[in-house]
SENUKOL-873893 format. One line per 4 residues: number of its first residue (from 0); for each residue x, y, z of C-alpha. Coordinates in Angstrom, 2 decimals, decimal comma. Example, Ala and Ser with C-alpha at 12.3 -4.5 7.8 and 13.67 -1.06 7.14 Angstrom:
2
0) 12,30/-4,50/7,80 | 13,67/-1,06/7,14
This chain:
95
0) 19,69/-66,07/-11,89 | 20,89/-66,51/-8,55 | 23,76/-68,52/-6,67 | 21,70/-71,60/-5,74
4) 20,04/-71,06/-9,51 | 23,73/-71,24/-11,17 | 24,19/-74,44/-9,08 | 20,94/-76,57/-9,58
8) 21,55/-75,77/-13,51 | 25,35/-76,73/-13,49 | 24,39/-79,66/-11,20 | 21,77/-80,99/-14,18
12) 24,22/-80,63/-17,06 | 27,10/-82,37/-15,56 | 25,41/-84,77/-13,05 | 27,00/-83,91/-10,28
16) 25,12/-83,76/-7,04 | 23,59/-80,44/-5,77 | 26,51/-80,99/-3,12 | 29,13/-81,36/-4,82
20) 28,43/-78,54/-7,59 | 27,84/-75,96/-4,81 | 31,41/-76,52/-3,17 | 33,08/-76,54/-6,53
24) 31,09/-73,12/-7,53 | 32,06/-71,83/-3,79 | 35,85/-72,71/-4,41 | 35,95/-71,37/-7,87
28) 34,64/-67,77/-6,52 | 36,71/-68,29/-3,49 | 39,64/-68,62/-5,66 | 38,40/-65,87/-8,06
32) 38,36/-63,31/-4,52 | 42,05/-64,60/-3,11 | 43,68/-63,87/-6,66 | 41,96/-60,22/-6,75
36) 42,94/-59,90/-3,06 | 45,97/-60,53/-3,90 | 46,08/-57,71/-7,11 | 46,40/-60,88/-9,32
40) 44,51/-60,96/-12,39 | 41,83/-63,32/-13,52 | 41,69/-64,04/-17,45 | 38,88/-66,79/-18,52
44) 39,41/-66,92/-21,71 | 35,68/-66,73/-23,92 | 34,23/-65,16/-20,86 | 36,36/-62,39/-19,56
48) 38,84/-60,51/-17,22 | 37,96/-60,33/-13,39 | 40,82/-57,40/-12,37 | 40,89/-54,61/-9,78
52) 41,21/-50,58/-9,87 | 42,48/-48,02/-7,56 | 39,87/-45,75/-6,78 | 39,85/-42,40/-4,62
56) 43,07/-40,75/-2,89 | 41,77/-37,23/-3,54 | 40,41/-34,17/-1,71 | 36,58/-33,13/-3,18
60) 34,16/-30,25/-1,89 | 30,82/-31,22/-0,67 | 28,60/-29,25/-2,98 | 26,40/-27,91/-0,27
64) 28,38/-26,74/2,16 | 31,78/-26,57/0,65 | 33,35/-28,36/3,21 | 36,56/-30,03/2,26
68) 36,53/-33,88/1,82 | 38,98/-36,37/1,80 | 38,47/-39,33/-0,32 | 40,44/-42,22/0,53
72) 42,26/-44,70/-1,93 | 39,96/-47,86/-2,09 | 40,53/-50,72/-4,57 | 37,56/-51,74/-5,88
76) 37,21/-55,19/-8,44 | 35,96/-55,03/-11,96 | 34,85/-57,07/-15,10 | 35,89/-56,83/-18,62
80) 33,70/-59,17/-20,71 | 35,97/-60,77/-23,57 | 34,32/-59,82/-26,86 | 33,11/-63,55/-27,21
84) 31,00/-62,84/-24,68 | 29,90/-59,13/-26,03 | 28,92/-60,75/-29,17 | 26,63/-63,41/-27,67
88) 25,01/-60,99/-25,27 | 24,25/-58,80/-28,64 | 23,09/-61,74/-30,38 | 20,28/-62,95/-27,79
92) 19,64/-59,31/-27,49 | 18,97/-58,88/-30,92 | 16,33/-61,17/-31,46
C-alpha cells in the first residue's frame, strides 16, 4: 500500500473527501517527523513507538585496503511495533 492508497481507503471509511484525508494524513506524518526531529518520542498506543537512535561516531577499517575510516554519529529513526500489533501481524500470517 502506498501514500495515496492509505488515503483513498481512510477517505472511504470516514467520508471525508480525498482532500481533506490527504492533508490530515500529511499533518499527522508531518507532526510524527517534527517530534523525532526534535528527539521526542512518539507512543500510539495499539500500534507502536516511532523513536530515534544514535548511530556511528567510530573509526572502522575498510576491509580491502585497510584504510582507516571515520564513521560519523548520525541519528537515524526507528519503529517498535506494540505487541498488539505483533499479534495481529502473526495472526493474518498464520492463516
Amino acid at each position: 500500500m502506498n501514500k495515496d492508497e492509505l488515503v483513498r481507503q481512510v477517505a472511504d471509511k470516514t467520508g471525508f473527501t480525498i482532500k481533506e484525508t490527504k492533508n490530515i494524513i500529511e499533518m499527522t506524518f508531518d507532526s510524527i517527523s517534527q517530534a523525532l526531529s526534535d528527539g521526542e518520542k512518539v507512543k500510539i498506543t495499539g500500534f507502536g513507538t516511532f523513536n530515534t537512535k544514535k548511530r556511528g561516531g567510530f573509526k572502522s577499517k575498510n576491509p580491502i585496503t585497510g584504510d582507516t575510516l571515520d564513521i560519523p554519529l548520525y541519528v537515524k529513526p526507528v519503529f517498535e511495533p506494540s505487541k498488539k500489533l505483533k499479534e495481529k501481524v502473526n495472526k493474518i500470517n498464520e492463516t
